[in-house]
BAMI-693800 format. One record per residue (C-alpha): residue number from 1; residue in three letters; x, y, z. Coordinates in pm, whole numbers, plus 50000, padded with zeros to 5 digits. Last residue first. Example, Ala and Ser with C-alpha at 12.3 -4.5 7.8 and 13.67 -1.06 7.14 Angstrom:
! residues 2
REC nr rest u v w
REC 2 SER 51367 49894 50714
REC 1 ALA 51230 49550 50780
END
This chain:
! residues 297
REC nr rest u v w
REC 297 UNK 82001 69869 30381
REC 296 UNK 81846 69644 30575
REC 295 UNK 82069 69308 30582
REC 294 UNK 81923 69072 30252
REC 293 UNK 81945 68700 30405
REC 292 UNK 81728 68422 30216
REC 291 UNK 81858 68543 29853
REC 290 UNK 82242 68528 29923
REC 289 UNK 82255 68211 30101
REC 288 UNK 82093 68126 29783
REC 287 UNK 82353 68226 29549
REC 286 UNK 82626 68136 29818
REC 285 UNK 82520 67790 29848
REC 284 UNK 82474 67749 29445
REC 283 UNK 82816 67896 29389
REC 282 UNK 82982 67662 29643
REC 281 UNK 82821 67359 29515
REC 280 UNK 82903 67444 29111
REC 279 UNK 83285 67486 29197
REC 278 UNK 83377 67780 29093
REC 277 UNK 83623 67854 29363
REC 276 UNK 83839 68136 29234
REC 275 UNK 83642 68398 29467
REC 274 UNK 83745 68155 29783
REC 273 UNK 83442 68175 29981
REC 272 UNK 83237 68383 30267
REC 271 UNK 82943 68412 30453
REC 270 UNK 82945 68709 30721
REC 269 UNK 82794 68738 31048
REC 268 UNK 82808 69084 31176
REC 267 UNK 82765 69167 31583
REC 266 UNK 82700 69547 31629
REC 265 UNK 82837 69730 31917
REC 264 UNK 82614 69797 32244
REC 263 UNK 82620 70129 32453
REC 262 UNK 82370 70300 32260
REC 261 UNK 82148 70053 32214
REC 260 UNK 82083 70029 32620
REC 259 UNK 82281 69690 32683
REC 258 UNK 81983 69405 32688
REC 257 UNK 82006 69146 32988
REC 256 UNK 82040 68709 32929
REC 255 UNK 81944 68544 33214
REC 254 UNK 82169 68245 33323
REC 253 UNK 82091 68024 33678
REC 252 UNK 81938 67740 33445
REC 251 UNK 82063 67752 33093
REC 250 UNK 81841 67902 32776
REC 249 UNK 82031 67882 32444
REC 248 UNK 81827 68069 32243
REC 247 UNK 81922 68416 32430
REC 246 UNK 82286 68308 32247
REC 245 UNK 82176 68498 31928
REC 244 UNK 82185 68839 32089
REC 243 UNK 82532 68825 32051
REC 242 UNK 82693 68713 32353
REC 241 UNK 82905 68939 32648
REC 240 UNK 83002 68746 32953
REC 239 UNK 82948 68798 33374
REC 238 UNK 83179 68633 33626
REC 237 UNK 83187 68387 33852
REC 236 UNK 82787 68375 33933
REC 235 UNK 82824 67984 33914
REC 234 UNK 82564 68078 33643
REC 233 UNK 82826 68298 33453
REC 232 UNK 83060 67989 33506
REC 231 UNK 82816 67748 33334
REC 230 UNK 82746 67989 33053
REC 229 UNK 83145 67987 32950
REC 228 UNK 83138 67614 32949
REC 227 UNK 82814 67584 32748
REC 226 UNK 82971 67848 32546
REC 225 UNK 83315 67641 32508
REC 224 UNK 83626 67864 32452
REC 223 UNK 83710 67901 32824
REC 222 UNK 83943 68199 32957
REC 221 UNK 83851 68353 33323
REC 220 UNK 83834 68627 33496
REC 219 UNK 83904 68913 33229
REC 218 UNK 83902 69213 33401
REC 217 UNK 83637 69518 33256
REC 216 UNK 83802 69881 33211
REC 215 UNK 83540 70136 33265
REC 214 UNK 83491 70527 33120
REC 213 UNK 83122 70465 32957
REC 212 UNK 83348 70624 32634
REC 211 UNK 83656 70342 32732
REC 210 UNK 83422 70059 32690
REC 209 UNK 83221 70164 32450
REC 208 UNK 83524 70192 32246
REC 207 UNK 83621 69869 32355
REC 206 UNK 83348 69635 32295
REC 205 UNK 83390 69575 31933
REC 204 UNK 83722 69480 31963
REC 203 UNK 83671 69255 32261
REC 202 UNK 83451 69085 32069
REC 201 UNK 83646 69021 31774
REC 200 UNK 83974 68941 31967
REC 199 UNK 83796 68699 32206
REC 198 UNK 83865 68351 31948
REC 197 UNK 84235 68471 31944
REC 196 UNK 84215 68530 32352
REC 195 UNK 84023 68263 32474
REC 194 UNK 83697 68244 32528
REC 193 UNK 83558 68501 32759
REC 192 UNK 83428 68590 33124
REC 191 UNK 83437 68879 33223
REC 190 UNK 83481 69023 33638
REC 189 UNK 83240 69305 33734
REC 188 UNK 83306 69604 33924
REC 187 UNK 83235 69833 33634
REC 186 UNK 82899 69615 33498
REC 185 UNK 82692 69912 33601
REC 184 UNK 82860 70145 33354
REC 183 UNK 82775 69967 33084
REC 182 UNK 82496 70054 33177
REC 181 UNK 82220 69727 33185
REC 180 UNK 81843 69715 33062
REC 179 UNK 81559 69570 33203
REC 178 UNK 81727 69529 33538
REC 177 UNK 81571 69250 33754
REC 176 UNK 81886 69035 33741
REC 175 UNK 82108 69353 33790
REC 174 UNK 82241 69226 34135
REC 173 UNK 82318 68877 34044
REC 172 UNK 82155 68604 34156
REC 171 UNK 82028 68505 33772
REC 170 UNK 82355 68528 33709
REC 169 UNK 82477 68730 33440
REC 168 UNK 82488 68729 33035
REC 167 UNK 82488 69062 32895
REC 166 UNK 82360 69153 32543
REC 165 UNK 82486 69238 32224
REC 164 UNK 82326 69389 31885
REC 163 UNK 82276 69138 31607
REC 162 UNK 82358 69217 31205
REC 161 UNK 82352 68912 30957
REC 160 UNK 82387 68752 30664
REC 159 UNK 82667 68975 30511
REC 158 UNK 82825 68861 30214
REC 157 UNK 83162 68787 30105
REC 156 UNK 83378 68639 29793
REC 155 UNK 83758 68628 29914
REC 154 UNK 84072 68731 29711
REC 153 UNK 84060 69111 29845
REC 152 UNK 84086 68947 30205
REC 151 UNK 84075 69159 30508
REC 150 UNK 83997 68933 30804
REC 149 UNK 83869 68930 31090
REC 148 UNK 83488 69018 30995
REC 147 UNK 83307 68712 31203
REC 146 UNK 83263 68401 31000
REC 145 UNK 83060 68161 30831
REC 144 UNK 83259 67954 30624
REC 143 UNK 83229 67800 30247
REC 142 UNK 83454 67578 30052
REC 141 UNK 83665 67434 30319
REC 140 UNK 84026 67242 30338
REC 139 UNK 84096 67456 30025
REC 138 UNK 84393 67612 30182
REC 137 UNK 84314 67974 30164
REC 136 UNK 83951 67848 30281
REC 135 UNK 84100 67665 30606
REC 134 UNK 84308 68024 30670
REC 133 UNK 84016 68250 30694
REC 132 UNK 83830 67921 30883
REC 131 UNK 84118 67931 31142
REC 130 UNK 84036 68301 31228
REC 129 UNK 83655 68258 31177
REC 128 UNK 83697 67965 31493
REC 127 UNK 83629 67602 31366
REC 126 UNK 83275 67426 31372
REC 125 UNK 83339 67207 31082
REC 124 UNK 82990 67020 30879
REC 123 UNK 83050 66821 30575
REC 122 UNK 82713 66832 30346
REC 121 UNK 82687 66538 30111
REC 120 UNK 82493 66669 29792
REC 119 UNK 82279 66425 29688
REC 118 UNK 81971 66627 29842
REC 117 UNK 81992 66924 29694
REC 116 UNK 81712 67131 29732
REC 115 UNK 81651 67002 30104
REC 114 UNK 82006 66987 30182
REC 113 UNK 82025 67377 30087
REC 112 UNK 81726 67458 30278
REC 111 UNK 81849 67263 30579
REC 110 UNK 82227 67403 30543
REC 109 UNK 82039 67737 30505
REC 108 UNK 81824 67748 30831
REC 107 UNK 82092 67529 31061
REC 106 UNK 82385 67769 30972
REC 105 UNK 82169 68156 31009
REC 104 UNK 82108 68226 31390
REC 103 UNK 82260 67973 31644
REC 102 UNK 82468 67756 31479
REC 101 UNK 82648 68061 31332
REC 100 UNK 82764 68137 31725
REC 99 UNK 82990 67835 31689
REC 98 UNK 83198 67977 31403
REC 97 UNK 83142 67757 31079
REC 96 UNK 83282 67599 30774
REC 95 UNK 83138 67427 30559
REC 94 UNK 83245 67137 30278
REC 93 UNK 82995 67066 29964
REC 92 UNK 83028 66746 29844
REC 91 UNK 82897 66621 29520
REC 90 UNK 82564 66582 29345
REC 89 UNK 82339 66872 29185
REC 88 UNK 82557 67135 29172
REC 87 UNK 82487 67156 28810
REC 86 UNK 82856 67044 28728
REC 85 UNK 82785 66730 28977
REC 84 UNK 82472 66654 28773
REC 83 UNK 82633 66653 28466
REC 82 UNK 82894 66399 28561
REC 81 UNK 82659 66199 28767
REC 80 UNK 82493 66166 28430
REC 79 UNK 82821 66040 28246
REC 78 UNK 82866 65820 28526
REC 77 UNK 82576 65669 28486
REC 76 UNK 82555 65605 28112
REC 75 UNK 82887 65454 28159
REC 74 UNK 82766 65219 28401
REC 73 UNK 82458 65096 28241
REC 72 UNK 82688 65122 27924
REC 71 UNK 82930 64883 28130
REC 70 UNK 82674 64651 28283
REC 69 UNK 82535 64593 27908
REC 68 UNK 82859 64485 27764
REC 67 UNK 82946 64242 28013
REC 66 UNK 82633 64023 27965
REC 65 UNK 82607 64099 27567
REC 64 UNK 82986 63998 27611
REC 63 UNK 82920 63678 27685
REC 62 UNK 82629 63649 27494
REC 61 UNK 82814 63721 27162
REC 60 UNK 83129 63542 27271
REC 59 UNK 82913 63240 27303
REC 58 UNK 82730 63268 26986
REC 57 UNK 82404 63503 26968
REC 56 UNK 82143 63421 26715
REC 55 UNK 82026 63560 26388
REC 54 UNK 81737 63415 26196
REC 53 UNK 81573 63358 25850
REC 52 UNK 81797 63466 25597
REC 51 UNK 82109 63378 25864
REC 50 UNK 82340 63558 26089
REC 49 UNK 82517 63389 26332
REC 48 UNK 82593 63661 26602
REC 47 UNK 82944 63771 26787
REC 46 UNK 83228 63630 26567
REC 45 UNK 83551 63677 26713
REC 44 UNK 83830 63931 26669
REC 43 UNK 83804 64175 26828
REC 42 UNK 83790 64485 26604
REC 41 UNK 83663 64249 26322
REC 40 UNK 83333 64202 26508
REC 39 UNK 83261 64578 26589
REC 38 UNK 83330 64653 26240
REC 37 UNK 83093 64407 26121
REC 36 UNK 82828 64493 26388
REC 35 UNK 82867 64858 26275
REC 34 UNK 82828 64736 25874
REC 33 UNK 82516 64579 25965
REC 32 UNK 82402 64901 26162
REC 31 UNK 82447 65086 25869
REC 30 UNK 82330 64845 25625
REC 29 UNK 81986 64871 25841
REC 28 UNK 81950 65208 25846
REC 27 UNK 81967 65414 26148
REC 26 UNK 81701 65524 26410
REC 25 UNK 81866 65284 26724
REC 24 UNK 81525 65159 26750
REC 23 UNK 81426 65099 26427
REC 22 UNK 81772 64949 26306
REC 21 UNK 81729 64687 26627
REC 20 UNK 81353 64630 26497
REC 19 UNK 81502 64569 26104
REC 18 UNK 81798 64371 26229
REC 17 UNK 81605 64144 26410
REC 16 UNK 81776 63952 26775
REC 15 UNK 81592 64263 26960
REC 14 UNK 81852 64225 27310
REC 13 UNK 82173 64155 27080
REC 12 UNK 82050 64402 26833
REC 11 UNK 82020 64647 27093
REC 10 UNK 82363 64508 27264
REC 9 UNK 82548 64550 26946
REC 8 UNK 82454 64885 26874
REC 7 UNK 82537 65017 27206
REC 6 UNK 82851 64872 27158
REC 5 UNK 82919 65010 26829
REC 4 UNK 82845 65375 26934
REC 3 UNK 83063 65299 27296
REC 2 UNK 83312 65248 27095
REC 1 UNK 83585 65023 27241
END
């Protein structure tokens, strides 16, 4: 059915006077005359008796007056959810994110974002930046925040943000009053890490400074968890290596200790999406993303 002849219909229906239904609809009355006309012959029934001096409704009029109005209430809405979802306004936006993200930049820009957007439906998954370069290939997530594994020309990328390292030990341990740790002084330790696809980053980072300050550390144990990882540091089991982001995460029996700057790699937290995702949610994350995190140049 057109919805121009329905919409017609129902005003006149509602206004029961051709010359206030023509008035509001801002046509002439032998138009909409000849739109009611056309509108009865296309089904078939009569749907006002029409009068010098009146017009009414008959009982397919008002039954379909009643139908007739829920579906251009309806139409009318999806049409604007429509718009709205191609503005970025409504939707679903799905994230990615490594566990250390929850720390620094996730929870200030999924709050911003849900507090510009607020029909958007935000879908939280705390994966590792590994399985998140592979979840965006697949379209299982839009956007992911991510260590630098990957080298992907078809990927969209920013950097949010740059974090030296520190030292998580025992607050028993030897070095607990130590401003700043040597690399050097950790020789005899034991590390702690998550396992070994989730440690690659790290342990990347780490090694050159490693092998300058002359020491090879032995992994002790292998737990992905932080809180787990954190519980055996305070056990005084081993010691671990955080961004500096983790010092938020305050757990009795764990201080966090500063490397001296030259002994500490950098830890990068990138944003990233699929560059043929157009998708009005993902653009508007990323362009703002974009604007609350500029790295020093």
């Amino acid at each position: 059915m057109d919805q121009r002849l329905l919409n017609s219909f129902v005003v006149l229906a509602e206004e029961l006077h051709f010359i206030r239904a023509s008035e509001r609809l801002r046509i002439t009355q032998s138009a909409l005359s000849q739109q009611i006309a056309k509108l009865e012959h296309e089904l078939d029934v009569q749907l006002f008796d029409r009068t010098r001096r009146r017009v009414a409704l008959t009982d397919a009029g008002q039954s379909l007056l009643e139908e007739g109005s829920v579906a251009l209430k309806q139409l009318t809405l999806a049409v604007d959810m429509a718009k709205r979802a191609a503005q970025g306004r409504v939707g679903r936006l799905t994230i990615g994110f490594a566990d250390a993200a929850a720390l620094n930049v996730l929870p200030t820009l999924t709050s911003e974002f849900a507090r510009l957007f607020p029909e958007v439906n935000i879908i939280l998954h705390e994966m590792i930046s590994a399985d998140q370069v592979e979840a965006l290939r697949a379209g299982r997530i839009q956007i992911a925040f991510l260590r630098p594994v990957f080298d992907e020309e078809d990927f969209e990328t920013a950097l949010l943000l740059r974090e030296p390292y520190v030292v998580a030990i025992s607050a028993t341990h030897r070095l607990a009053a130590s401003k700043a740790i040597r690399l050097a002084d950790l020789c005899d330790e034991g590390l702690i890490t998550t396992q070994r696809i989730k440690a690659r980053y790290v342990q990347g980072n780490f090694q050159p400074y490693l092998k300058r300050a002359g020491i090879q550390l032995k992994t002790v144990q292998e737990v992905n968890e932080l809180h787990a990882i954190l519980g055996l540091v305070a056990g005084g089991l081993g010691i671990a290596f955080f961004p500096r982001s983790i010092t938020k995460l305050q757990l009795e029996g764990v201080v966090y200790k500063a490397l001296h700057l030259d002994e500490t790699p950098m830890a990068e937290m990138l944003i990233a999406k699929r560059s043929d995702d157009r998708t009005a949610t993902a653009l508007r994350f990323m362009e703002m993303a974009k604007k609350f995190y500029r790295p020093p140049r």
